[in-house]
C-alpha positions in Angstrom: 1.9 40.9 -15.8 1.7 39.0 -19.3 -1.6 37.8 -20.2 0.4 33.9 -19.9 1.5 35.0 -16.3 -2.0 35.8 -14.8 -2.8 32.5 -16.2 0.1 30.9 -14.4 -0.8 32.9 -11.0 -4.2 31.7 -11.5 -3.1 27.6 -11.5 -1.0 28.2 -8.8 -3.6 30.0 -6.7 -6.0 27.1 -7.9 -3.6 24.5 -6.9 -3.4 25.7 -3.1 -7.7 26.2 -3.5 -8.1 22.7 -4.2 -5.5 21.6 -1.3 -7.5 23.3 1.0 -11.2 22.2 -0.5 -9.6 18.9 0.4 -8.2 19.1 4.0 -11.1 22.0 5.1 -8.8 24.4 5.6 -8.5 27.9 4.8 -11.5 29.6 1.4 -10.4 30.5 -1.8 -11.3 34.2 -0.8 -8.5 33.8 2.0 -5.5 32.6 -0.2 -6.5 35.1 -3.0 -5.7 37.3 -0.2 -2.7 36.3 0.2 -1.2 35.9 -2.6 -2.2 39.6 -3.1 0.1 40.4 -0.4 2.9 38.5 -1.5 2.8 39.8 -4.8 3.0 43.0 -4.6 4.3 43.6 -7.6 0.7 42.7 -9.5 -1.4 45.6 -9.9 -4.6 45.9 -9.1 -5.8 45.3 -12.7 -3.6 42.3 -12.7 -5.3 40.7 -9.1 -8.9 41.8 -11.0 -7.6 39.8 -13.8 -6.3 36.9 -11.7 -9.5 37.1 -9.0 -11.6 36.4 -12.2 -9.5 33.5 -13.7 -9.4 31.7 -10.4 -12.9 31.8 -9.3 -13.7 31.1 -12.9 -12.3 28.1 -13.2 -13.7 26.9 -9.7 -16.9 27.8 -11.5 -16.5 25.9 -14.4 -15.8 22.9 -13.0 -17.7 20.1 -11.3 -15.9 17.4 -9.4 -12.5 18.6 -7.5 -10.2 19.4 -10.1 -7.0 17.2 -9.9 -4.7 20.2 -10.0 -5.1 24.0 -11.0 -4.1 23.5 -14.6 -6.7 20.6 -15.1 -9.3 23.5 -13.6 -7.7 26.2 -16.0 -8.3 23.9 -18.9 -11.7 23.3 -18.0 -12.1 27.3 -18.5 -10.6 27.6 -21.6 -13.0 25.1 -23.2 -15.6 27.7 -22.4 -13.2 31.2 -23.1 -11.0 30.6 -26.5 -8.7 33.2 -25.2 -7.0 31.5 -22.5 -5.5 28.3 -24.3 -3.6 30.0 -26.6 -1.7 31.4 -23.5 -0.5 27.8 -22.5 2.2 29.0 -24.8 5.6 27.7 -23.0 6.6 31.5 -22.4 9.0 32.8 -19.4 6.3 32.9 -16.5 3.8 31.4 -18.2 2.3 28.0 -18.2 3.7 24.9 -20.0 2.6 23.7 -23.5 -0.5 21.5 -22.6 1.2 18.1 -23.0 0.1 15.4 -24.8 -3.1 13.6 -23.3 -3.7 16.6 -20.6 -7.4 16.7 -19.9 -9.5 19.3 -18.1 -11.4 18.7 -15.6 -15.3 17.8 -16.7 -17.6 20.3 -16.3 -21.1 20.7 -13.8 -22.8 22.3 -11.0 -21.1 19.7 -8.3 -19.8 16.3 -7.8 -21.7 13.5 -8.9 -23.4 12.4 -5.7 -24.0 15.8 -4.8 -25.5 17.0 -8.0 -28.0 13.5 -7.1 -28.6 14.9 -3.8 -29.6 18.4 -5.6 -31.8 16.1 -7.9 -33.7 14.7 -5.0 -34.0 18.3 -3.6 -36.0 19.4 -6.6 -32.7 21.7 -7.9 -32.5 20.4 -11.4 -31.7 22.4 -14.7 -31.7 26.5 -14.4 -32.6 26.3 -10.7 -29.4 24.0 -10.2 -26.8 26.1 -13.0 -28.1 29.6 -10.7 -26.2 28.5 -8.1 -22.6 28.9 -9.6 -24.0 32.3 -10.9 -22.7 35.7 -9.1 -24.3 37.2 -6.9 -25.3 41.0 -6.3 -24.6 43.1 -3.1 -27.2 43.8 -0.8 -27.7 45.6 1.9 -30.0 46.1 4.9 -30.9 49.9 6.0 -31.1 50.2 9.3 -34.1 51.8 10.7 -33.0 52.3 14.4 -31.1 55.5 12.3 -32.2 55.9 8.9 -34.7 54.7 5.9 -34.6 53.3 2.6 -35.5 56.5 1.4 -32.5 58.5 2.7 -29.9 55.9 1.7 -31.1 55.7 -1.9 -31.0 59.1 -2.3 -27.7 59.1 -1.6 -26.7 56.0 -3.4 -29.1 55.1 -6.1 -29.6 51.1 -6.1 -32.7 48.6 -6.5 -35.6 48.5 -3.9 -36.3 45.0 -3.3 -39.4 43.1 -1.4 -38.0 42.9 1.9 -38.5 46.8 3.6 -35.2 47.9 4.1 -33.4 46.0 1.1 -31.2 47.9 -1.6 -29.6 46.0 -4.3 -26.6 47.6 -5.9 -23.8 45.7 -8.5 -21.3 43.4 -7.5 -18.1 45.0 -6.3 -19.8 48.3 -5.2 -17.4 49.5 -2.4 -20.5 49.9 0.1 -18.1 49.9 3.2 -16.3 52.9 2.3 -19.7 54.9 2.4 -20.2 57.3 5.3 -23.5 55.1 6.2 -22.1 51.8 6.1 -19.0 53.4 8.8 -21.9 55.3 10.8 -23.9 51.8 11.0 -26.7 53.2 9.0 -26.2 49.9 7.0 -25.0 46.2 7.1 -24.3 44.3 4.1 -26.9 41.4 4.2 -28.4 39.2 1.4 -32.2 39.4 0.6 -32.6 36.0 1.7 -31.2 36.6 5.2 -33.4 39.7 5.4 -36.1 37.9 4.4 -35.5 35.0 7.1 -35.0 37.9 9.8 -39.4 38.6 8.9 -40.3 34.7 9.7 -38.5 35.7 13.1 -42.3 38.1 13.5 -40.3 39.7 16.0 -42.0 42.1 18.2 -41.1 45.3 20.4 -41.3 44.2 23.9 -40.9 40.3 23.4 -38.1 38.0 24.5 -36.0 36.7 21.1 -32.6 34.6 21.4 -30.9 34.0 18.0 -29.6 31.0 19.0 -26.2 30.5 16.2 -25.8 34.8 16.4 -22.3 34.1 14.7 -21.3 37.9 13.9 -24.8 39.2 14.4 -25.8 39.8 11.1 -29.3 38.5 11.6 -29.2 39.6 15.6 -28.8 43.3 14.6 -31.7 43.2 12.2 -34.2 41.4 14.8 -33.0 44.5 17.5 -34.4 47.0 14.5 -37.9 45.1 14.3 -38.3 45.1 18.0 -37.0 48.8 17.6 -34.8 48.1 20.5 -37.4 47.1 23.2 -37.6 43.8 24.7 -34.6 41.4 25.3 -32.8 39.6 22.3 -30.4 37.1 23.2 -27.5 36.7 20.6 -25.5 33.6 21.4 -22.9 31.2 19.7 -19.6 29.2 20.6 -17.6 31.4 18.4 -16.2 34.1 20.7 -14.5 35.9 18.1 -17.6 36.3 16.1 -19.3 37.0 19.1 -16.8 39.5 19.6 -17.7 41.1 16.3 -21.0 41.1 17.0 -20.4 43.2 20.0 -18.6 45.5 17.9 -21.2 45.7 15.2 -24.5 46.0 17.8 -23.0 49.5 19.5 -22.1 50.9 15.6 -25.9 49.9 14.9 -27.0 51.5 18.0 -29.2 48.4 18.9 -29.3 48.4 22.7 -31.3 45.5 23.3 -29.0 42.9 22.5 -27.3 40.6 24.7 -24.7 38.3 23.9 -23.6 34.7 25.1 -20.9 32.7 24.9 -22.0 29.1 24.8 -19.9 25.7 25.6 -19.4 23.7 22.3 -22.4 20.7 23.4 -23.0 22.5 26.4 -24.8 25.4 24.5 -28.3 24.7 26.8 -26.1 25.0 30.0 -25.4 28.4 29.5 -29.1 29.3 28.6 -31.1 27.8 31.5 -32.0 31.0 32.7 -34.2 31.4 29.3 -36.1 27.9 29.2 -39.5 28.3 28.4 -39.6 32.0 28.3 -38.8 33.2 24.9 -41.2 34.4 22.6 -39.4 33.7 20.1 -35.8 31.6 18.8 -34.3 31.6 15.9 -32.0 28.5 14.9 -30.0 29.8 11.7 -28.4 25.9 12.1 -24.5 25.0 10.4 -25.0 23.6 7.2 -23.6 22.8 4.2 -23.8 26.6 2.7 -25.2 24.9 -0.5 -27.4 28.0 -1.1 -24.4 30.0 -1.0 -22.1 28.8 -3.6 -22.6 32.1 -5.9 -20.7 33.5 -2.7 -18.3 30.5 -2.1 -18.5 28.1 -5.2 -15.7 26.1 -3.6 -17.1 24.8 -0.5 -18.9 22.1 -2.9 -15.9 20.6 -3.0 -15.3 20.8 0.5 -18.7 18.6 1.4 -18.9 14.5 1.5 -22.2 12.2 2.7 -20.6 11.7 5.7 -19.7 15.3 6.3 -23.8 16.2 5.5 -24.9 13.4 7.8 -22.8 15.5 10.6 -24.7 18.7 10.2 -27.7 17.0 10.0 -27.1 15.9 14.0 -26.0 19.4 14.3 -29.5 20.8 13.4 -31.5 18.4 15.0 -29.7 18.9 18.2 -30.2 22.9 18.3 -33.4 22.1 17.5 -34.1 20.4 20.3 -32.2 23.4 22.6 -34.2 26.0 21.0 -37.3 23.8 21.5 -36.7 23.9 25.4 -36.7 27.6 25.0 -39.9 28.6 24.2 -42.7 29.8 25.8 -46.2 27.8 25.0 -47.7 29.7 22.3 -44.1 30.7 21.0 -42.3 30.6 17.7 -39.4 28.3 16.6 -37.9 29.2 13.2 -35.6 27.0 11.2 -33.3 28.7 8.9 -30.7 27.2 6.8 -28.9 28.5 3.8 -28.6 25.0 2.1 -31.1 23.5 -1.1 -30.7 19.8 0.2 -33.7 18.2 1.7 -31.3 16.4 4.2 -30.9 19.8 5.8 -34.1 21.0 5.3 -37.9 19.9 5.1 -36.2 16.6 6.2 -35.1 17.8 9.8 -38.7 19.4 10.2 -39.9 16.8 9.5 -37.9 14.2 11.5 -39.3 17.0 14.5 -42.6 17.0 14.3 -43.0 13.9 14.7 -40.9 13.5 17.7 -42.6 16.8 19.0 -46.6 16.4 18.3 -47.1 19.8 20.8 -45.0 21.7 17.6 -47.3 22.7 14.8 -45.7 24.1 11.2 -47.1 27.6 10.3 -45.9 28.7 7.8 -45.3 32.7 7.7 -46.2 35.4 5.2 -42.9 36.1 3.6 -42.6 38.7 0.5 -40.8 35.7 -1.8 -40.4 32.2 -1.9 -42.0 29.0 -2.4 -43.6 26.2 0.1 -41.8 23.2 0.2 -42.2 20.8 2.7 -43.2 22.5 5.8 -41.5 25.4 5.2 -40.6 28.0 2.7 -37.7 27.7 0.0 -35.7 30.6 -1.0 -33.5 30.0 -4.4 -31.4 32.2 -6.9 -33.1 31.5 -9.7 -36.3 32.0 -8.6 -35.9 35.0 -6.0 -32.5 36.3 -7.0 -31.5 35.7 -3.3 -29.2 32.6 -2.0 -30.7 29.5 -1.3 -32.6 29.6 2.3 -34.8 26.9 4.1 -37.0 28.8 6.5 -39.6 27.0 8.4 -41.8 28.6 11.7 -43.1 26.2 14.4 -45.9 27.6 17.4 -45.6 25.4 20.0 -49.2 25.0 21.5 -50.3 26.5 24.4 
């Protein structure tokens, strides 16, 4: 491909980005895909160059772009090589016309970069978030150590006890460990809300949004596979993966549910007031994941954050019902707003004056409001929420 047509691929790729951003259908990460495999005839330093154009320009930009052009022109104001290639030639984009503008610049919409405002995400701590991110990973210890996997692939040994850190794009599920579930890919931050889990050998722990087990897999290594750990969602495919994923690991403690979407407490009476501990890693706006997924800003609206809101104070209340007295309740969300935050604690305790906020010893982070905030900037993880309440015996 001509330098002109990867710029052309890229504003059509874009145009079908912001189409979906709109509706809430299919992630940019998805329609890169597959336009890979409809274009076969691109090479793969051609869908490098392409990958980079697209999610650079999604970068770049703050509101929703108006089409894929308007998002490519906002690039080129910051790369002087790309406008010259809006050069009219055969596959290549049209002469910018006449009164074409890009789109403006910023970390977000308007009324969400307010929202970040009110957060306390202003400045570096807001621009971090359209930064890239790193690859970590989790070592399992139900099979190896840190030790064993560095020495086999040198990386960065980070605060929480079984994090490596190795460069973006390092092909970590091709290695024999990652195939022998020796390791999972998992952020820092995750890893570090698995530790406010304190989870024990021998207790009773239900992760109560499992999803694909990411976190379920690393509470079944701190309880070194003794005791009961519940990992339940609605999702059954990503339940389904999670089975998958729990016998590569070898963890043999875990139990999965399917729950009934707003039925979830049906299906785990038999758990009321018994669990040590529960972990609520709630839906949320993924705002503390946009060096991952920079597009879902786009995707998000006050009404749309008002919705996940209810979501989170509704699991709170199941996983509430669910613990023993003298038992932990941890809060996790991967979002920077306060809305789905320090507000929803908040909103809890004082509905629930038997809940007290204890806040845990975690190996980075920052208090805010009752709980802890993780952010890149700061911690070099994604952006995490993480609050523990005891509920009194």
């Amino acid at each position: 491909m001509t330098p002109s047509a990867r710029i052309q691929a890229a504003i059509d790729i874009l145009d079908k980005v912001i189409i979906a951003a709109q509706s809430k259908t299919a992630p940019a990460d998805r329609i890169m895909s597959e336009w890979a495999r409809a274009n076969r005839y691109a090479g793969s330093k051609d869908r490098r160059a392409v990958r980079e154009l697209v999610f650079g320009a999604i970068r770049a930009c703050g509101p929703v772009p108006a089409n894929g052009r308007a998002a490519m022109l906002r690039l080129a104001q910051t790369d002087p090589q790309i406008l010259p290639l809006f050069d009219g030639s055969q596959y290549g984009p049209a002469a910018i016309g006449e009164g074409e503008e890009p789109t403006p610049g910023g970390v977000a919409p308007d009324w969400l970069v307010r929202k970040l405002f009110q957060s306390d995400i202003t400045g570096d701590e807001a621009t971090a978030l359209l930064s890239r991110a790193p690859l970590d990973v989790r070592v399992n210890s139900l099979k190896t150590d840190r030790g064993a996997v560095m020495a086999a692939h040198e990386g960065e040994a980070l605060v929480a006890p079984h994090a490596i850190r190795y460069p973006t794009g390092t092909r970590v599920d091709d290695w024999a460990e990652a195939k022998d579930g020796k390791l999972e890919v998992q952020d820092l931050g995750s890893q570090i809300a698995c530790l406010a889990v304190e989870a024990k050998a021998g207790e009773t722990v239900i992760d109560l949004c499992a999803g694909a087990g990411g976190k379920a897999l690393a509470l079944a290594a701190a309880m070194d596979n003794l005791g009961t750990l519940i990992a339940s969602d609605t999702d059954r495919r990503r339940l389904g993966e999670c089975n998958h994923r729990m016998v590569r690991a070898g963890a043999t403690n875990i139990e999965t549910v399917l729950l009934n979407p707003n039925k979830e407490a049906e299906r785990l009476e038999p758990w009321n007031a018994s669990a040590d501990a529960v972990l609520v890693d709630a839906p949320c706006s993924g705002s503390g994941t946009w060096r991952r997924k920079p597009e879902t800003r786009w995707r998000l609206s006050p009404d749309v954050l008002d919705e996940f809101a209810a979501v989170q104070d509704r699991l709170l209340a199941i996983g509430a019902s669910l613990v023993k007295p003298g038992g932990r309740l941890v809060f996790v969300t991967c979002s920077l707003l306060d809305q789905e935050g320090p507000d929803r604690i908040a909103a809890f305790l004082e509905a629930n004056p038997d809940w007290k906020a204890q806040r845990p010893a975690l190996p980075a982070g920052r208090g805010h409001g009752d709980g802890t905030r993780l952010t890149p900037y700061h911690d070099g993880t994604d952006g995490f929420f993480i609050a523990s309440l005891v509920l009194a015996c």
